[in-house]
C-alpha positions as CSV (number, residue, x, y, z in Angstrom):
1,X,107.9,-69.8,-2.0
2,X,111.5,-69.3,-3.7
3,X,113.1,-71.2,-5.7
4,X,115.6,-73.6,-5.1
5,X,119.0,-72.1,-6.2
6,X,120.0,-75.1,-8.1
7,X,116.8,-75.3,-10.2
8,X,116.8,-71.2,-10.7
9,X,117.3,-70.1,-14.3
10,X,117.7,-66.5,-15.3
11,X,115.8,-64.6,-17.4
12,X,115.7,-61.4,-19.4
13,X,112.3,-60.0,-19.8
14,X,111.2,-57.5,-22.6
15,X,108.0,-55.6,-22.1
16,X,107.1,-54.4,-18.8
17,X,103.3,-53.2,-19.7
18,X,100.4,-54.0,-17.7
19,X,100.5,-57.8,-18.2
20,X,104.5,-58.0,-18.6
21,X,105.0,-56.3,-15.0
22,X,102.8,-58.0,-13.4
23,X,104.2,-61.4,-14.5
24,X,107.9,-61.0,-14.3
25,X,107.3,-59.5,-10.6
26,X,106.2,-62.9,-9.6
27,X,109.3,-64.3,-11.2
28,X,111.6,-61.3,-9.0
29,X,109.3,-62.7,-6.1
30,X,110.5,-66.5,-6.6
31,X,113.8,-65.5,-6.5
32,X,114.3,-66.1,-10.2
33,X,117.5,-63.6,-11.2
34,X,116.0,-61.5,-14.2
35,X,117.5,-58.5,-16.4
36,X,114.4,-56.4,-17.7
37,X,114.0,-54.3,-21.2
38,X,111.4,-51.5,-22.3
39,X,110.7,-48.8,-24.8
40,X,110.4,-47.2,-21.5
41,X,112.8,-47.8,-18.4
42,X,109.9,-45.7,-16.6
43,X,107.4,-48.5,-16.9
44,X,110.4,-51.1,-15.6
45,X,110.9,-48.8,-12.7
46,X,108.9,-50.9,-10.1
47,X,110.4,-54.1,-11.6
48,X,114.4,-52.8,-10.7
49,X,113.3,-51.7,-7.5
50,X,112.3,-55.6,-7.0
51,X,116.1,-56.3,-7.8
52,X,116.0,-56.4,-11.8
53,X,118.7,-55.7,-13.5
54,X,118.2,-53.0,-16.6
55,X,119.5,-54.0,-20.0
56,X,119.2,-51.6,-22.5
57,X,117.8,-53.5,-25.7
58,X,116.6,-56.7,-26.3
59,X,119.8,-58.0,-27.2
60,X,121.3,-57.1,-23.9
61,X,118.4,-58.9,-21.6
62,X,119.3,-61.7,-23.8
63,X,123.1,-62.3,-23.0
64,X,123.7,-64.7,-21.4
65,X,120.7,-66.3,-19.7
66,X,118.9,-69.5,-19.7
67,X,115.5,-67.8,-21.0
68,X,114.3,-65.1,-22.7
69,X,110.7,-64.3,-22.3
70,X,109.0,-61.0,-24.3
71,X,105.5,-60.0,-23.5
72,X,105.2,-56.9,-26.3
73,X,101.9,-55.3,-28.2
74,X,101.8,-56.7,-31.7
75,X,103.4,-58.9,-34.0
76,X,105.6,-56.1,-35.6
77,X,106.9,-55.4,-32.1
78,X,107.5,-59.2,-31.6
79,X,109.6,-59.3,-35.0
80,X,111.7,-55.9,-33.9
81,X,112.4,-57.6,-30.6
82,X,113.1,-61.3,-31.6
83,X,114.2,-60.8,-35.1
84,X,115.3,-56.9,-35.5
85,X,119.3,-55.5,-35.6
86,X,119.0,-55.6,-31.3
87,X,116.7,-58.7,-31.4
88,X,117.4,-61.1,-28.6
89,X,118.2,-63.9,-31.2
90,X,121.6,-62.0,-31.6
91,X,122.8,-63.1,-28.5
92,X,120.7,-65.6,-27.0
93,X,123.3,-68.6,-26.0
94,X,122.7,-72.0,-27.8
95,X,121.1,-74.0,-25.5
96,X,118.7,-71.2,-24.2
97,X,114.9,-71.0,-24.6
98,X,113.1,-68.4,-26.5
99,X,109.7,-67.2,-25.3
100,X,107.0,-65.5,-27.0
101,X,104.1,-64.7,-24.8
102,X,102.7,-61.8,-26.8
103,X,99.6,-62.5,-28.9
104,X,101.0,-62.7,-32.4
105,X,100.7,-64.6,-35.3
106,X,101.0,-68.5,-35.9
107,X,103.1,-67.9,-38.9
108,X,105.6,-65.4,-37.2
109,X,105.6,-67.8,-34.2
110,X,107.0,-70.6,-37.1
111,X,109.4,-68.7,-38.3
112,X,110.5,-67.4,-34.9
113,X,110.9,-71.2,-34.4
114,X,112.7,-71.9,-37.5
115,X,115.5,-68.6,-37.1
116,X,116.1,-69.8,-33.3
117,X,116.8,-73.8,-34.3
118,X,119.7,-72.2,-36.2
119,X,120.9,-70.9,-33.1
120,X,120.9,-73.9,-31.3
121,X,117.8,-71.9,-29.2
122,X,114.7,-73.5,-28.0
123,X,111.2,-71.5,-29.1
124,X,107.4,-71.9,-27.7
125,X,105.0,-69.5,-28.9
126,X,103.0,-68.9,-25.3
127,X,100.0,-66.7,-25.5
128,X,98.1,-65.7,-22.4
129,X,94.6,-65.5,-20.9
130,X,92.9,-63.8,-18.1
131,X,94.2,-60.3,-18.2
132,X,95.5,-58.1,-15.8
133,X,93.6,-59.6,-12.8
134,X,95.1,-62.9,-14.0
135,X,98.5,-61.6,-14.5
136,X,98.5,-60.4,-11.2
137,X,97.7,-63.2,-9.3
138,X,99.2,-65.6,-11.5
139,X,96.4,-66.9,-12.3
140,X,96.4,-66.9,-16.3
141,X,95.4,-69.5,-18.8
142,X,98.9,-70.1,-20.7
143,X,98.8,-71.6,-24.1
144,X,102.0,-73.2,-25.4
145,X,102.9,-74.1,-28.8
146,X,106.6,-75.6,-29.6
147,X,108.8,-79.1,-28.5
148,X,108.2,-81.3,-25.7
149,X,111.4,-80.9,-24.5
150,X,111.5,-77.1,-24.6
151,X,108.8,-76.7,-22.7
152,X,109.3,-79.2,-19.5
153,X,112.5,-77.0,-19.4
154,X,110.0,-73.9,-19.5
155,X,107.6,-75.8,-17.4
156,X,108.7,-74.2,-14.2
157,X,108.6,-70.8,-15.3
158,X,105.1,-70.9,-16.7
159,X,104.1,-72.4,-13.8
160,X,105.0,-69.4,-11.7
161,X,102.6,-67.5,-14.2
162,X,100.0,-69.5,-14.3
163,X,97.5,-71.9,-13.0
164,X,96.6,-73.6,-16.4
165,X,99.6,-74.4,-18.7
166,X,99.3,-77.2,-21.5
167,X,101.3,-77.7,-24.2
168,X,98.7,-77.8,-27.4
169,X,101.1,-78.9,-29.8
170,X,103.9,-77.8,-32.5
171,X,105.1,-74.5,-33.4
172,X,102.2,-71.6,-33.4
173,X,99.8,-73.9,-31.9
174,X,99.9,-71.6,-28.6
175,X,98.8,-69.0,-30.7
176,X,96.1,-70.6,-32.6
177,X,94.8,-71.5,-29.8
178,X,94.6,-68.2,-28.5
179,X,93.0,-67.3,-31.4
180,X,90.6,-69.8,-30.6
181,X,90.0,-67.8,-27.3
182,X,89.9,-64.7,-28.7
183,X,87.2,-65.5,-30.8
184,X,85.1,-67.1,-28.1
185,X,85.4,-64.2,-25.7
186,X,84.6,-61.3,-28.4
187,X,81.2,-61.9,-29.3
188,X,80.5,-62.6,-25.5
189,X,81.9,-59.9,-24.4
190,X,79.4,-57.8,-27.1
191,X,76.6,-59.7,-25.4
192,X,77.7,-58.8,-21.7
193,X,77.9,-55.0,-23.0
194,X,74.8,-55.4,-24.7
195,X,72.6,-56.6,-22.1
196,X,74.3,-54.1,-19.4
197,X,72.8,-51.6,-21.6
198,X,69.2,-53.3,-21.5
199,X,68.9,-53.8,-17.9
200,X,70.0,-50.0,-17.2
201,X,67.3,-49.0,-19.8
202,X,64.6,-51.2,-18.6
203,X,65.2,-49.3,-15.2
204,X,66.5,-52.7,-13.3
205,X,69.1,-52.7,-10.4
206,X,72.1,-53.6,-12.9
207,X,74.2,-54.6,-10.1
208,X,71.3,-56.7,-8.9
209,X,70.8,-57.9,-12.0
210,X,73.9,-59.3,-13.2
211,X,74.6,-60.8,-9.7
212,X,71.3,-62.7,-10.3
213,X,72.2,-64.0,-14.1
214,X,75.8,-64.8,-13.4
215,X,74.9,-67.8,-11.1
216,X,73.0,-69.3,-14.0
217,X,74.2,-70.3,-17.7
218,X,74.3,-66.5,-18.5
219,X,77.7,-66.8,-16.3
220,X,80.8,-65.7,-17.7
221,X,84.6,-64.7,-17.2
222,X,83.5,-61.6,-18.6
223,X,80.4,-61.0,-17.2
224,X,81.9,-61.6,-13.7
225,X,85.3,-59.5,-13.6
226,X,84.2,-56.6,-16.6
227,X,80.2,-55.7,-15.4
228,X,81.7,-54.4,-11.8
229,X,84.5,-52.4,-13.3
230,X,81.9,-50.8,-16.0
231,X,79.3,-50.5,-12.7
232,X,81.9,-48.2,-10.9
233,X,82.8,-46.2,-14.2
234,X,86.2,-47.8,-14.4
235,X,86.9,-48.2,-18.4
236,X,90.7,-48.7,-17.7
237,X,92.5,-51.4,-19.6
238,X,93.0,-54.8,-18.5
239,X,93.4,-55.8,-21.9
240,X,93.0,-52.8,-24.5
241,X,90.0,-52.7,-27.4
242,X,92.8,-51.8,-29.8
243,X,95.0,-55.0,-29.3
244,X,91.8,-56.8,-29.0
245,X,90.8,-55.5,-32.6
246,X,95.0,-56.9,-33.2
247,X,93.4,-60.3,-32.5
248,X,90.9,-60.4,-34.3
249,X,91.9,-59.0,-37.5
250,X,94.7,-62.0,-37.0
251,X,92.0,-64.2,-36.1
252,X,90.1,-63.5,-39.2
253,X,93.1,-63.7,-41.3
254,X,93.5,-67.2,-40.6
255,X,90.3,-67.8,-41.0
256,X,90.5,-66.6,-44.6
257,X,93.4,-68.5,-45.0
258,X,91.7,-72.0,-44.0
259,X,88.7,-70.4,-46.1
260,X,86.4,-70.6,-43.3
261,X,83.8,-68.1,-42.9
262,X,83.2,-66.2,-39.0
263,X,80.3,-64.3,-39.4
264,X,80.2,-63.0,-35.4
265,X,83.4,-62.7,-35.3
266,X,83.5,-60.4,-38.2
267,X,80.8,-58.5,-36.9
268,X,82.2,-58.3,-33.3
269,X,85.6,-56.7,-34.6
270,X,83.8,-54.2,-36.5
271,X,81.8,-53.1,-33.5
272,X,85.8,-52.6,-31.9
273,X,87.0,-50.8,-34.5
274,X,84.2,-48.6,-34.0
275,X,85.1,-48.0,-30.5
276,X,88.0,-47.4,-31.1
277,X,87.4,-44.8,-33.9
278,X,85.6,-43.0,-31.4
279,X,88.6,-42.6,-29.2
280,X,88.3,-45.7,-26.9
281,X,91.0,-47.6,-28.6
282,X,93.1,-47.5,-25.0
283,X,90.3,-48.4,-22.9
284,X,89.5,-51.8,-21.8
285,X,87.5,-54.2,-23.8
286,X,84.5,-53.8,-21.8
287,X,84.6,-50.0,-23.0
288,X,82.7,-51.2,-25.8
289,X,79.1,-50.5,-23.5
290,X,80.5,-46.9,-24.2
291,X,80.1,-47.1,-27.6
292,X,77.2,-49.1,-27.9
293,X,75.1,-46.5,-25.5
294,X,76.8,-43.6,-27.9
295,X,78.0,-42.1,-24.8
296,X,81.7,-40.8,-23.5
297,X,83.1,-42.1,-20.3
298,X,82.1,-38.7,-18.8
299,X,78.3,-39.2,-19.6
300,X,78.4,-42.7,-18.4
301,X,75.6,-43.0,-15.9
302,X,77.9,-45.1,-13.5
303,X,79.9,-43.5,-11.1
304,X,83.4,-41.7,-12.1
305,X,84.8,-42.4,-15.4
């Protein structure tokens, strides 16, 4: 379904990756009018052949339009593209909305806040769950930190992205709360990996296996959507290991700062930084098995890596 024409706002989009594609597509579907930046225009290709318009920096997707959204990798991208010489805060209009949905930090997400209330510019920090498969079918978990008013404005928008979107409070709350997922999901995920690798050595049927366990309170998000892709061999990213060891080095960082101690969570982002000193830092998360079992995706006893 489009939108109505007198309800549409237009958008500039920076970061066209796996997640940001897939999420301003659905936007190009609605009829939403949307000018797209990236590193690389390759990556937006798809995107201007939906009827995107190409701006060449951040700046550029930002003149002009009622939103800007940017979906980039870390927080020193987020800075560069909000805050840097071609930020979109040099041109966003006054009276626009600003919106962060990269996984940053709470503090930058404040001070993103703070720079675009000068401007007369509305800011939520808006951090997303569910990964690829949930960016595909608009189906993510969307976190929101930032003014009531800003984000009924937003409101449609996020919609269109997702099928959970609450507002959880002020300025970086979207991405504390994110970190509250984050932190959930890691050492859970190290448990899914973990007992992949028992079944296989006990000689079970995995697939078998985790069918049976995933209908009872061993279910999970991960254990459903991440077992089947490891099953067939298929280690690409729905959400990298080295942007989820980002996470939680930001996760424990705040953790330090509100002097609270996260034992498993330590522990889990040390296992990632593991994988990914063994060359699995652009793999997905659930690449971790790989590491864990000491083998490389070529050796992994499940079909083609």
């Amino acid at each position: 379904m489009t939108v109505s024409q007198q309800n549409v706002l237009s958008v500039g989009w920076v970061g066209t990756g796996v997640m940001g594609a897939a999420m301003c597509s659905h936007l190009l579907a609605a009829g939403y009018p949307v000018r797209v930046f990236n590193r690389t225009k390759e990556r937006a290709l798809p995107l201007l052949g939906q009827g995107a318009q190409w701006s060449g920096s951040p700046a550029e997707a930002a003149e002009g339009v009622d939103m800007v959204v940017t979906m980039v990798g870390y927080p020193a991208d987020v800075r560069q593209v909000v805050l840097g010489d071609h930020g979109v805060l040099r041109t966003a209009p006054a009276g626009s909305i600003l919106m962060d949905m990269t996984t940053s930090e709470p503090q930058l997400a404040g001070e993103i806040f703070d720079a675009a209330a000068e401007k007369g510019v509305g800011s939520l920090d808006a951090p997303v769950s569910g990964g690829d498969v949930g960016a595909r079918n608009a189906s993510l978990v969307i976190m929101v930190g930032g003014e009531q008013g800003t984000f009924d404005r937003a409101r449609p928008v996020l919609e269109r992205l997702g099928k959970v979107v609450t507002l959880e409070g002020g300025p970086g709350a979207g991405q504390h709360t994110k970190m509250v997922n984050q932190i959930a999901i890691a050492s859970g995920m190290v448990g899914v990996c973990e007992a992949l690798l028992y079944a296989f050595r006990a000689g079970l049927d995995v697939a078998k296996v985790i069918e049976t366990i995933g209908t009872g309170a061993a279910g999970s998000w991960s254990l459903a959507n991440y077992s089947p892709r490891a099953l067939r061999g298929d280690f690409e990213p729905g959400f990298k290991v080295d942007h989820l060891v980002k996470d939680l080095g930001i996760a424990l960082a705040e953790a330090r700062r509100m002097r609270l101690a996260l034992p498993g969570l330590a522990l889990a982002e040390q296992l990632y930084i593991a994988a990914s000193a063994q060359g699995l830092g652009q793999k997905g998360t659930h690449a971790l098995v790989l590491a864990l079992a000491k083998v490389s995706a070529t050796e992994w006893p499940f079909g083609p890596a």
